[in-house]
Residue frames as qw, qx, qy, qz and C-alpha x, y, z in Angstrom:
[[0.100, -0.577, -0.713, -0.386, 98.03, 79.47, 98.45],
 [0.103, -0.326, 0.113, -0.933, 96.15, 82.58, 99.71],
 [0.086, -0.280, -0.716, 0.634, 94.66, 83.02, 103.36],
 [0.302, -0.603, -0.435, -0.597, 91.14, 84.11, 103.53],
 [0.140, -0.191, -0.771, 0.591, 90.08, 85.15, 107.17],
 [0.257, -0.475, -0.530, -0.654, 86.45, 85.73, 107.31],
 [0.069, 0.222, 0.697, -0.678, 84.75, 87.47, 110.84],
 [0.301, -0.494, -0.755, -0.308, 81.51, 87.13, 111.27],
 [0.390, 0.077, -0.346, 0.850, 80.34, 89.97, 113.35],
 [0.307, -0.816, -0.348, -0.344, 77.37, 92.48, 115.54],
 [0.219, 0.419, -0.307, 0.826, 78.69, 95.72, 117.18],
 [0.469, -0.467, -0.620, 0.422, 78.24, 96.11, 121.18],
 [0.055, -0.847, -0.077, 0.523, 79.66, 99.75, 121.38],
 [0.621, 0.644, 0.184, 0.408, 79.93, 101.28, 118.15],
 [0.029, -0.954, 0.289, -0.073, 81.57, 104.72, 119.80],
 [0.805, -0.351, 0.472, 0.078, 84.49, 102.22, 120.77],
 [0.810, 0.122, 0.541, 0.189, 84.87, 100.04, 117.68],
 [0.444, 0.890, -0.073, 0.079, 85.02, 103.29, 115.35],
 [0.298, -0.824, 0.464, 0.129, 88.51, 103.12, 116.79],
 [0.659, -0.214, 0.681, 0.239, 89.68, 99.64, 115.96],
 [0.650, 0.501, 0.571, 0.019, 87.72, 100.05, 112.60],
 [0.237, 0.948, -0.158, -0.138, 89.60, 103.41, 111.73],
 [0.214, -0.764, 0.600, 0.101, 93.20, 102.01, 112.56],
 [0.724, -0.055, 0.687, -0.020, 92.97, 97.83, 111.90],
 [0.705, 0.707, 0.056, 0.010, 93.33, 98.54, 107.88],
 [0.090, -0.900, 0.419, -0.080, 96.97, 100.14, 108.58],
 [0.384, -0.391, 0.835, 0.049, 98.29, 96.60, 109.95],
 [0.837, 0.487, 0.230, -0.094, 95.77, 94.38, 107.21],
 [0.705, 0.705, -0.075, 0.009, 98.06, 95.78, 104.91],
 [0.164, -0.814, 0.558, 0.001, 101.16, 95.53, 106.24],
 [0.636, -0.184, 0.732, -0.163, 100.73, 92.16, 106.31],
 [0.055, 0.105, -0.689, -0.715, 100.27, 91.96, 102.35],
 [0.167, 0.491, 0.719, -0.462, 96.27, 91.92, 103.43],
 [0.154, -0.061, -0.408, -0.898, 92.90, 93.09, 101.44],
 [0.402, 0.220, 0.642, -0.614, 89.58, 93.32, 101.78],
 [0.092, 0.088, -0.689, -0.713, 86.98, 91.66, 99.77],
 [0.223, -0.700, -0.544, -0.405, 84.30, 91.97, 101.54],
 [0.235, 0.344, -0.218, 0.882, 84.11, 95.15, 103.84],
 [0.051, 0.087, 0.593, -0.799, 81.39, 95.14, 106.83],
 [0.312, -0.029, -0.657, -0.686, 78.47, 94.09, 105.07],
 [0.572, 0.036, 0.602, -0.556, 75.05, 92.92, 105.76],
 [0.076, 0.087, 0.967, 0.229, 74.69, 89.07, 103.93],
 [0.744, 0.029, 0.002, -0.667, 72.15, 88.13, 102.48],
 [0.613, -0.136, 0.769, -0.118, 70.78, 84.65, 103.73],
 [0.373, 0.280, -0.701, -0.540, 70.86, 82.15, 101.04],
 [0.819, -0.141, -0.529, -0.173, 70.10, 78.89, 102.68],
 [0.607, -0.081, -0.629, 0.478, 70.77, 76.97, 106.37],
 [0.574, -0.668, -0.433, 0.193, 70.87, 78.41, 109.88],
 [0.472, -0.218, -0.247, 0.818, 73.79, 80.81, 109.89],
 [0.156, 0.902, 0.290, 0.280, 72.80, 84.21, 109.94],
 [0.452, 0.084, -0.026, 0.887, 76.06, 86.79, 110.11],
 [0.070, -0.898, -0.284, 0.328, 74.88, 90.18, 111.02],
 [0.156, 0.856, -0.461, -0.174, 78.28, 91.66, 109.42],
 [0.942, -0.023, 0.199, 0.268, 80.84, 90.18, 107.41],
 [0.116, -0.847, 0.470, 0.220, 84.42, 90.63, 106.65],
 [0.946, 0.154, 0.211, 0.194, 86.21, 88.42, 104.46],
 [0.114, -0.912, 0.303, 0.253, 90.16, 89.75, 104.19],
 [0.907, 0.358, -0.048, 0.215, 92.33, 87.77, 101.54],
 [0.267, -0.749, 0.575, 0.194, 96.36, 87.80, 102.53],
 [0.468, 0.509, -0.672, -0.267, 99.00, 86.16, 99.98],
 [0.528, 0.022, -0.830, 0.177, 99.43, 82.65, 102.10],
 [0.504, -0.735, -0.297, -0.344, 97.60, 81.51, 105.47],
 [0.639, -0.296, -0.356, 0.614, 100.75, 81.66, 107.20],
 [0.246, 0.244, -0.042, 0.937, 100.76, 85.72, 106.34],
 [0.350, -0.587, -0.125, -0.720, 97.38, 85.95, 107.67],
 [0.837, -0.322, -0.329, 0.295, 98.53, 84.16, 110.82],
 [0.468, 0.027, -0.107, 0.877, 101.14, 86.74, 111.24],
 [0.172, -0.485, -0.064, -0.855, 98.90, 89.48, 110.89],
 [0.729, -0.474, -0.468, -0.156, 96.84, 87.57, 113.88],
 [0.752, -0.367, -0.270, 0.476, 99.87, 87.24, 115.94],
 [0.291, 0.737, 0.064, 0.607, 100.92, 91.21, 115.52],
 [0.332, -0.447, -0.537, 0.633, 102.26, 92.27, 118.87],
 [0.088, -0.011, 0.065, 0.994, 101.38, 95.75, 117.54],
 [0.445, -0.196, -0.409, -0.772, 98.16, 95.31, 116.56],
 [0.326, -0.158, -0.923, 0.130, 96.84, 93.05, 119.66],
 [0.094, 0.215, 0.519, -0.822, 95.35, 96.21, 121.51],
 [0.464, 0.095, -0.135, -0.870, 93.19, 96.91, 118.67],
 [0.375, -0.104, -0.850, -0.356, 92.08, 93.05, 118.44],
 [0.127, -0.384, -0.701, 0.587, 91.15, 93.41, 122.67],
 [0.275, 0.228, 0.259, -0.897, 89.16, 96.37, 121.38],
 [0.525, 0.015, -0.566, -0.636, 87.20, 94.37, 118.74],
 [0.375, -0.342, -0.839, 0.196, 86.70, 91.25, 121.45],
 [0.067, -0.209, -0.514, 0.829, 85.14, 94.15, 123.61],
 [0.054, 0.259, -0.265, -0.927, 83.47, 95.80, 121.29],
 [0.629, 0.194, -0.211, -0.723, 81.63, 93.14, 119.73],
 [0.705, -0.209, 0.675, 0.064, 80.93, 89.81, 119.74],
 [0.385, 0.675, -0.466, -0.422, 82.44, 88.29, 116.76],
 [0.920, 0.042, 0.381, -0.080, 83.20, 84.87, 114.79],
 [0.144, 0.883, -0.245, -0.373, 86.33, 84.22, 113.36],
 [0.950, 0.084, 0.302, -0.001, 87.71, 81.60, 110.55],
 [0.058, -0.650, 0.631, 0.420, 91.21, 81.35, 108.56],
 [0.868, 0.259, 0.397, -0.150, 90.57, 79.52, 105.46],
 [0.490, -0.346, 0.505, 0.620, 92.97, 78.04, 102.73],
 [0.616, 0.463, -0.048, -0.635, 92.07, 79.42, 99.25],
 [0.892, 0.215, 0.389, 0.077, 92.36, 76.33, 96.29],
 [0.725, 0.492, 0.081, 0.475, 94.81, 78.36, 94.09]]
């Protein structure tokens, strides 16, 4: 079944993050990765959360988006996103 990973997200230093955000597509896809929802600003529906940005990245299975997590290659750019911004991140299973 297909991995969803979904970050909840509000930029610190944007000069910074333009980095992680230019390069962090490159390894998405390596990983058989997509976006399907792309730095957005939600709109509230109901409840308490309120996301500032969202990302929501669909990979074939949640073990591939696990891999993409564990990327020794790609770990500098994740240290620049934990810097960068403060962020909220979730790996869900899809149902089909």
């Amino acid at each position: 079944m297909k991995g969803y990973l979904v970050l909840d997200f509000s930029i610190k230093v944007l000069e910074s993050f333009l980095e992680y955000a230019e390069k962090i597509p490159t390894f998405i896809e390596k990983h058989g990765g997509r976006y399907i929802v792309k730095g957005v600003v939600p709109e509230k529906m109901e409840g308490n959360w309120i996301p500032e940005r969202l990302v929501i990245l669909e990979f074939p299975s949640t073990e591939k988006a696990k891999e993409f997590l564990a990327d020794p290659e790609a770990q500098d750019l994740f240290e620049i996103r934990h810097k960068t911004t403060n962020s909220q991140l979730i790996l869900a299973e899809g149902c089909i």
